[in-house]
PyMOL CGO cylinders between C-alpha atoms (Angstrom):
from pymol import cmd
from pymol.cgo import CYLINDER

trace = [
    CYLINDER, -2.88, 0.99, -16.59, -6.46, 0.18, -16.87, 0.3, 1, 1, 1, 1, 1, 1,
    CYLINDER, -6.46, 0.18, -16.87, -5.79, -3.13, -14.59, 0.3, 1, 1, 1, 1, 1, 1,
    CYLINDER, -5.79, -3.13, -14.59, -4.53, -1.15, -12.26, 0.3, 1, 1, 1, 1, 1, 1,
    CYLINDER, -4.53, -1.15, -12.26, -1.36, -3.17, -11.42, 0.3, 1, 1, 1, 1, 1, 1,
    CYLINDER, -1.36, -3.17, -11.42, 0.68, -0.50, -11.02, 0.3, 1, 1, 1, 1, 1, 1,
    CYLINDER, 0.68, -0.50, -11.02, 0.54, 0.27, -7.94, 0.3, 1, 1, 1, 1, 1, 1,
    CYLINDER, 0.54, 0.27, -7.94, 3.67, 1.48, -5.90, 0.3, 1, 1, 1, 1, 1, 1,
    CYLINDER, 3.67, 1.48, -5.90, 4.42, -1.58, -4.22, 0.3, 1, 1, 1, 1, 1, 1,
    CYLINDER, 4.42, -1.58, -4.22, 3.58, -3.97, -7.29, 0.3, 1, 1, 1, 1, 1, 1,
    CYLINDER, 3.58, -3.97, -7.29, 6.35, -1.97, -8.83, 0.3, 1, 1, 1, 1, 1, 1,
    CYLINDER, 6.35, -1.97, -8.83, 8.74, -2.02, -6.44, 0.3, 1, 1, 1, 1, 1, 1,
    CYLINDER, 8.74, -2.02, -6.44, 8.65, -5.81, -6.40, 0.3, 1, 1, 1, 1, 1, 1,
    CYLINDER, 8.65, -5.81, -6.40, 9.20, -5.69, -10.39, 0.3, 1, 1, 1, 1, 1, 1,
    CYLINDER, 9.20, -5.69, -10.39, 12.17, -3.58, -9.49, 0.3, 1, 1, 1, 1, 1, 1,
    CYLINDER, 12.17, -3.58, -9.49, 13.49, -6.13, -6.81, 0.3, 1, 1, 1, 1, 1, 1,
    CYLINDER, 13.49, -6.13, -6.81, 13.42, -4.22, -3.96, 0.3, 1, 1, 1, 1, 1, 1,
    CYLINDER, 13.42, -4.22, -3.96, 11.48, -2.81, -1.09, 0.3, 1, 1, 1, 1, 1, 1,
    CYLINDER, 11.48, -2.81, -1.09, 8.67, 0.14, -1.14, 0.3, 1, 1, 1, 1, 1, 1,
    CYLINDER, 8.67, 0.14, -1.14, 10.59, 2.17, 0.91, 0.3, 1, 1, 1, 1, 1, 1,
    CYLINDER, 10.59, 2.17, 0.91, 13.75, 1.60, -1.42, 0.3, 1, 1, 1, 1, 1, 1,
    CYLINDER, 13.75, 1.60, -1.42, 11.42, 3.07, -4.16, 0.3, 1, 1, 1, 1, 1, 1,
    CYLINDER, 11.42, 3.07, -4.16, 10.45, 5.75, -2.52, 0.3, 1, 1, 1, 1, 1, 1,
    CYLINDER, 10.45, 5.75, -2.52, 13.95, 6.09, -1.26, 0.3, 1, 1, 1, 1, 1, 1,
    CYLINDER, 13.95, 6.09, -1.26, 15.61, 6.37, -4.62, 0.3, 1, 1, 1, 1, 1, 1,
    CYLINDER, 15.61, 6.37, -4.62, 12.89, 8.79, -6.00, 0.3, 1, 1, 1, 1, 1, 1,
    CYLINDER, 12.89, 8.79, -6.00, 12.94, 10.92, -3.19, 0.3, 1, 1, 1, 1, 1, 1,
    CYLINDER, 12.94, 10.92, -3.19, 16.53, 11.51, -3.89, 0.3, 1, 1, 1, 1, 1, 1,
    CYLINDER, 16.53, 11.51, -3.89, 16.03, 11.95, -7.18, 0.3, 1, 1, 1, 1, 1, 1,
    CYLINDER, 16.03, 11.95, -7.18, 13.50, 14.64, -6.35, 0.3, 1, 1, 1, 1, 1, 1,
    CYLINDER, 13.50, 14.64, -6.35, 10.45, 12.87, -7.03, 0.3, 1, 1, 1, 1, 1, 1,
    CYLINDER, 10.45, 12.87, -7.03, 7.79, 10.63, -5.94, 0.3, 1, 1, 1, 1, 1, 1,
    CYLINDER, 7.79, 10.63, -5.94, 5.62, 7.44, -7.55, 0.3, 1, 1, 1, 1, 1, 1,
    CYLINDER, 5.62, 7.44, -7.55, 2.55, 9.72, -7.16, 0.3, 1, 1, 1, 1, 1, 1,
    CYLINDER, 2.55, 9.72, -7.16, 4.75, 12.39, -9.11, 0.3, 1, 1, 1, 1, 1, 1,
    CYLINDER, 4.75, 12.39, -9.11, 5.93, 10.22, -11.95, 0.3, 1, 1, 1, 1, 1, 1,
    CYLINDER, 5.93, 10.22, -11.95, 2.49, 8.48, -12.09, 0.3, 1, 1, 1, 1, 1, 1,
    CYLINDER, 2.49, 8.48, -12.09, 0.79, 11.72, -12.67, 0.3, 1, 1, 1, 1, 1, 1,
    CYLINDER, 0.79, 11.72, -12.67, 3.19, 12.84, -15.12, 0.3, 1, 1, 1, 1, 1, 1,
    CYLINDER, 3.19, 12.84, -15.12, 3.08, 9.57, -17.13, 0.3, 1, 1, 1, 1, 1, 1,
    CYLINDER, 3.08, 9.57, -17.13, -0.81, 9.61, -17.38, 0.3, 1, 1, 1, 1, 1, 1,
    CYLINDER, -0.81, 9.61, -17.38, -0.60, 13.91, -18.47, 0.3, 1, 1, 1, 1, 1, 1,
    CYLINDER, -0.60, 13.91, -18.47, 1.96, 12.83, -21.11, 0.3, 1, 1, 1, 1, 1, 1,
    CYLINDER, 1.96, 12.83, -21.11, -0.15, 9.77, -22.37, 0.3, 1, 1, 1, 1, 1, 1,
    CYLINDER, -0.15, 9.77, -22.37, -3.20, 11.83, -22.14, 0.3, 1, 1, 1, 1, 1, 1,
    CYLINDER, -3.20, 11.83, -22.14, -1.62, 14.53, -24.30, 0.3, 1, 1, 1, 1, 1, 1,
    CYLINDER, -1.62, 14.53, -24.30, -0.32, 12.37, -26.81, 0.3, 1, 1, 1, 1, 1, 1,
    CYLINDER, -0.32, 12.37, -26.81, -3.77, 9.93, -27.29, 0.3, 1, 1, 1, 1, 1, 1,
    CYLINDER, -3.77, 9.93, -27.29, -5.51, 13.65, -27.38, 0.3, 1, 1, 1, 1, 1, 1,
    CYLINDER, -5.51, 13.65, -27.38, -3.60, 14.72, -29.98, 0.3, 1, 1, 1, 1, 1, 1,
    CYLINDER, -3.60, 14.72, -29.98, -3.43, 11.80, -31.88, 0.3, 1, 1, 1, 1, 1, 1,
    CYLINDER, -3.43, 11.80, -31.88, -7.46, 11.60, -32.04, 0.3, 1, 1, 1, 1, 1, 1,
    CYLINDER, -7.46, 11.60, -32.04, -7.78, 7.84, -32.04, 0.3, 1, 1, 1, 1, 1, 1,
    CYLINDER, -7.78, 7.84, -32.04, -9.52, 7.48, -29.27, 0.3, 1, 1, 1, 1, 1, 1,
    CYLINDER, -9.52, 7.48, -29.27, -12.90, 8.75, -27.60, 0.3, 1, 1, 1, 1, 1, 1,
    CYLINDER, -12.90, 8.75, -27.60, -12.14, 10.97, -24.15, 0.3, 1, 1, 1, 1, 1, 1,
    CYLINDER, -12.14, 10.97, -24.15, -14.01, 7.94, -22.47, 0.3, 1, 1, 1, 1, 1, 1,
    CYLINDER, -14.01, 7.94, -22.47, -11.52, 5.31, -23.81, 0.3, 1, 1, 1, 1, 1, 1,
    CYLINDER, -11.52, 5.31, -23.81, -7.90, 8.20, -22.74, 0.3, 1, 1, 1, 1, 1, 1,
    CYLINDER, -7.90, 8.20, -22.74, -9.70, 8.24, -19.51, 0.3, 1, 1, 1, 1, 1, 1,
    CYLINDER, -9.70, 8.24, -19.51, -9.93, 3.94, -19.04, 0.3, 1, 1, 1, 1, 1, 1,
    CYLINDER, -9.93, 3.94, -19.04, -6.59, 3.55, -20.63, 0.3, 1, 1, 1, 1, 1, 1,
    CYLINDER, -6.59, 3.55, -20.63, -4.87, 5.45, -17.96, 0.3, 1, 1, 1, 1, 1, 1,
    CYLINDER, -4.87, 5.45, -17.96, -6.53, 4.17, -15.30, 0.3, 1, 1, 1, 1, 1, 1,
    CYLINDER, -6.53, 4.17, -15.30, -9.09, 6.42, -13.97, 0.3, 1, 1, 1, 1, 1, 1,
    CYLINDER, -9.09, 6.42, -13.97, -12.33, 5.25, -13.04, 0.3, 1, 1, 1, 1, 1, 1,
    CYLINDER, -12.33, 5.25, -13.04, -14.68, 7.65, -14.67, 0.3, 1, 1, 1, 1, 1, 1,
    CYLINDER, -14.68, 7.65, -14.67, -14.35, 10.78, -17.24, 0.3, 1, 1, 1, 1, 1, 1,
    CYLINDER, -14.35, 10.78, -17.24, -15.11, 13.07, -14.26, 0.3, 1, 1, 1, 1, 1, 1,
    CYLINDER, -15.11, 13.07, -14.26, -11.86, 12.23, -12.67, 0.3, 1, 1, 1, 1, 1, 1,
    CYLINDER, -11.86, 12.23, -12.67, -9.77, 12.10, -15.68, 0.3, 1, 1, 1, 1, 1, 1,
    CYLINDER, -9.77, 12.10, -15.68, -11.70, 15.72, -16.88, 0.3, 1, 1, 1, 1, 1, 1,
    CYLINDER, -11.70, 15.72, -16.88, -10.37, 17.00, -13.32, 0.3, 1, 1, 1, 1, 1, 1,
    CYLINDER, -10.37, 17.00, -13.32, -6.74, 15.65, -13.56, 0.3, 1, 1, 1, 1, 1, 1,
    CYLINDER, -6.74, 15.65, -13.56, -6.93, 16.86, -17.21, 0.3, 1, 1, 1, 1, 1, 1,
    CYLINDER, -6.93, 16.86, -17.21, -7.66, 20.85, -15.81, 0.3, 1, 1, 1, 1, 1, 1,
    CYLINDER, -7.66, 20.85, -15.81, -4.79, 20.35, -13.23, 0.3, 1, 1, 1, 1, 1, 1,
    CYLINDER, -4.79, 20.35, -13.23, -2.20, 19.22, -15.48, 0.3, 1, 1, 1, 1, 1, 1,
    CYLINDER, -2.20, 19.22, -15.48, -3.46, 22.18, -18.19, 0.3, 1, 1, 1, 1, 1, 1,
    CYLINDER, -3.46, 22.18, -18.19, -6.02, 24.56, -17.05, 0.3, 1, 1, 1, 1, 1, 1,
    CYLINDER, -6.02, 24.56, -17.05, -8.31, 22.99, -19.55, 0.3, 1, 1, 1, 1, 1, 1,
    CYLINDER, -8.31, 22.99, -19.55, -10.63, 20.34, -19.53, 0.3, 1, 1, 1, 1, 1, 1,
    CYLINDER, -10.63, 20.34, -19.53, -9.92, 17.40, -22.73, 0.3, 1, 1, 1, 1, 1, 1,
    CYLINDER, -9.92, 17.40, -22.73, -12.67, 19.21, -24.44, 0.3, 1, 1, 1, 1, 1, 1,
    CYLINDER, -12.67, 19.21, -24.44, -11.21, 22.67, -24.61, 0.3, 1, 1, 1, 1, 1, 1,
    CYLINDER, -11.21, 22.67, -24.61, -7.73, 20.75, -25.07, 0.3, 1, 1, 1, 1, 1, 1,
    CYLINDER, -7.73, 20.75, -25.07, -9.33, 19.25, -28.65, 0.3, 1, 1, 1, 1, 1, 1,
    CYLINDER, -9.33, 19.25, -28.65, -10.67, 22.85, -29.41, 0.3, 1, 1, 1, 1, 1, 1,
]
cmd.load_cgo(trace, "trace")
């Protein structure tokens, strides 16, 4: 994640097939790439939080987000805390 290259149509052409196929297929599975992007980074954050391995800075860069104010703000979404209270 912290290249970035996982965007939705970089991943559709791993996958052989269109964008809109993607989004297709997910949609009828009930889901979108934002959806199971979002939920990928909350269950990596979770698990490198409770691991302790790694600094919030370094969670934050490994899944992609381009400063700890972001990632601290998806964090609260996905929780209600921020990675602070989280480690608490």
């Amino acid at each position: 994640m912290p290249s970035g290259d996982f965007d939705q149509d970089g991943i559709a052409r791993s996958l052989n097939q269109s964008a809109s196929t993607l989004q297709r297929r997910l949609r009828s599975e009930g889901t979108t790439y934002q959806g199971l992007l979002d939920a990928t980074r909350r269950d990596l954050a979770l698990e490198h939080l409770r691991h302790g391995r790694h600094s919030l800075a370094d969670v934050a860069f490994v899944l992609g987000f381009t400063d700890h104010g972001n990632f601290t703000r998806a964090f609260r979404r996905w929780t209600g805390k921020t990675p602070r209270q989280f480690l608490s």
